[in-house]
PLY file of the C-alpha trace (Angstrom):
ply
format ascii 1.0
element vertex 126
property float x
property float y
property float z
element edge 125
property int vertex1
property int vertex2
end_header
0.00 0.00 0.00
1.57 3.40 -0.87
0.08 6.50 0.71
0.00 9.70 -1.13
0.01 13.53 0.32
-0.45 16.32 -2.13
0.88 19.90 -1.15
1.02 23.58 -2.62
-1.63 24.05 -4.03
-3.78 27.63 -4.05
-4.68 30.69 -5.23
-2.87 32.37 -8.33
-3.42 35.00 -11.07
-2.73 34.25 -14.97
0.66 34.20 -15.50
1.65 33.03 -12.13
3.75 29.88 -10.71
3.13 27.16 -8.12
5.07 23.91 -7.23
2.80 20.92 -6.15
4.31 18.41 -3.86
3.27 14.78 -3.55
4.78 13.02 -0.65
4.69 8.88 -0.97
5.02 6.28 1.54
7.19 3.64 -0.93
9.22 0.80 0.54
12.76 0.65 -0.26
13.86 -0.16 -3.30
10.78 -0.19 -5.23
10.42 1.36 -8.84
7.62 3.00 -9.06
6.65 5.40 -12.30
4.29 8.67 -10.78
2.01 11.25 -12.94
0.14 14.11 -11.91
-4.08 13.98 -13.30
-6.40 17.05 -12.65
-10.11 17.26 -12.87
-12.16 20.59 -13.06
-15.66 20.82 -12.39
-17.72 19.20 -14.77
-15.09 17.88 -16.91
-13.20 13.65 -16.77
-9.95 13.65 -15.17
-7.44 14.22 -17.15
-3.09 13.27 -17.54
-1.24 16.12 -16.65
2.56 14.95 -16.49
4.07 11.90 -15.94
7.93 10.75 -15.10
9.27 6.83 -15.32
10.14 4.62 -12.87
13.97 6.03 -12.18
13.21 9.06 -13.15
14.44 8.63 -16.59
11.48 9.54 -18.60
8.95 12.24 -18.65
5.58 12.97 -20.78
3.39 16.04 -20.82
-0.01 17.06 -22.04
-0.25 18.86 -24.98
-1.74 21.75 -22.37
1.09 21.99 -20.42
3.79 20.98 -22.85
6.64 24.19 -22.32
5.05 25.41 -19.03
4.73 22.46 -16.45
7.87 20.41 -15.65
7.33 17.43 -13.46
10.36 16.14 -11.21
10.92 13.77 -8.27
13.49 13.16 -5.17
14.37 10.26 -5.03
16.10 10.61 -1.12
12.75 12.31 -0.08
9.96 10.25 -1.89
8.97 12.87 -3.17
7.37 14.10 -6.65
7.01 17.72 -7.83
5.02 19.46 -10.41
6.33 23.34 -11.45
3.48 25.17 -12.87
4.60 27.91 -15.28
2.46 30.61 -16.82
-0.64 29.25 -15.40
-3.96 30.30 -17.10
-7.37 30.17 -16.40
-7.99 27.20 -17.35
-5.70 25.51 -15.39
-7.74 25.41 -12.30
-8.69 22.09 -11.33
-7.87 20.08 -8.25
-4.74 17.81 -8.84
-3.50 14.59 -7.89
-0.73 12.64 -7.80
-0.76 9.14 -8.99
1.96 6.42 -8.42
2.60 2.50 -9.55
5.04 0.21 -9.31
7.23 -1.03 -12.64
9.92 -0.85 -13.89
12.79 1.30 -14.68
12.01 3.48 -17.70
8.20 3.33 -18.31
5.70 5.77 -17.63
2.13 5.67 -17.89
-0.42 8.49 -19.29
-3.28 6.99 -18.19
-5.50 6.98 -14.77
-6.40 3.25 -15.54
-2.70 2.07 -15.58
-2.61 3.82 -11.73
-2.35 1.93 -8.44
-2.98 4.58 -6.14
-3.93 8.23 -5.71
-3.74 10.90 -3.16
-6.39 13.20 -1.91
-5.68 16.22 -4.34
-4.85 19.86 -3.88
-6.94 22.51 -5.52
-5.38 24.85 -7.69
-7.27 27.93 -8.55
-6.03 30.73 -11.49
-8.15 33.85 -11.14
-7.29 37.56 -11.31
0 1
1 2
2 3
3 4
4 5
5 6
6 7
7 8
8 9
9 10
10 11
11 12
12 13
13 14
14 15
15 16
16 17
17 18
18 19
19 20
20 21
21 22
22 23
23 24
24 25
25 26
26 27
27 28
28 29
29 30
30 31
31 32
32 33
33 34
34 35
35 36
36 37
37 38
38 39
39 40
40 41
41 42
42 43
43 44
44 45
45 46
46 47
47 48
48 49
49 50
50 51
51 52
52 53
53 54
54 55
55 56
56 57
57 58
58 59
59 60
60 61
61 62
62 63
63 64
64 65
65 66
66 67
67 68
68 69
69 70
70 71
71 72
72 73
73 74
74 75
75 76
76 77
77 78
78 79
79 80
80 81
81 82
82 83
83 84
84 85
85 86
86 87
87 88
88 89
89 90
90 91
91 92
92 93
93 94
94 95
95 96
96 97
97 98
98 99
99 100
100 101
101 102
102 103
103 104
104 105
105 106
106 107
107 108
108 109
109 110
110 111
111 112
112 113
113 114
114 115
115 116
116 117
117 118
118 119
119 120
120 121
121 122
122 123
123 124
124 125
């Protein structure tokens, strides 16, 4: 069982940053590939970022693509999400995802997920 604690999200106008934080319980060592999904009101959840199991590998949503940059630490257990130049439609609430595999592969799908954390809302309004 892995436990999941998102952090950092908030309030933000347009063209502001945030970093979102995702700590996870994982036993040691596991590989285990993470993403970040968001869902806004109304509307599926949907893939954000995701990064491989070893970190080797990253994949991005069209949306985000140049402005989000998903990282992890490997000595804290913990993953990361930098939001760039965040727009309107970027509010949602997000959540981190996580799996175990294997080194290299990532997954871009909620499906392909094990387990998910709580979520953090992230709100861009002037």
């Amino acid at each position: 069982q892995v436990h999941l604690v998102e952090s950092g999200g908030g309030l933000v106008q347009p063209g502001g940053s945030l970093r979102l934080s995702c700590a996870a319980s994982t036993g040691a060592g596991e590989i285990h590939a993470m993403g970040w999904f968001r869902q806004a009101p109304g509307r599926e959840r949907e893939f954000v970022a995701a990064i491989s199991g070893g970190g080797t590998k990253t994949n991005y949503a069209a949306s985000v693509k140049g402005r989000f940059a998903i990282s992890r630490d490997g000595a804290k257990n913990t993953l990361y999400l930098q939001m760039n130049n965040l727009k309107p439609e970027d509010t949602a609430i997000y959540y981190c995802a996580d799996r175990q595999t294997v080194t290299g592969v990532y997954y871009t799908t909620a499906l392909d997920y094990q387990y998910w954390g709580q979520g953090t809302q992230v709100t861009v309004s002037a």
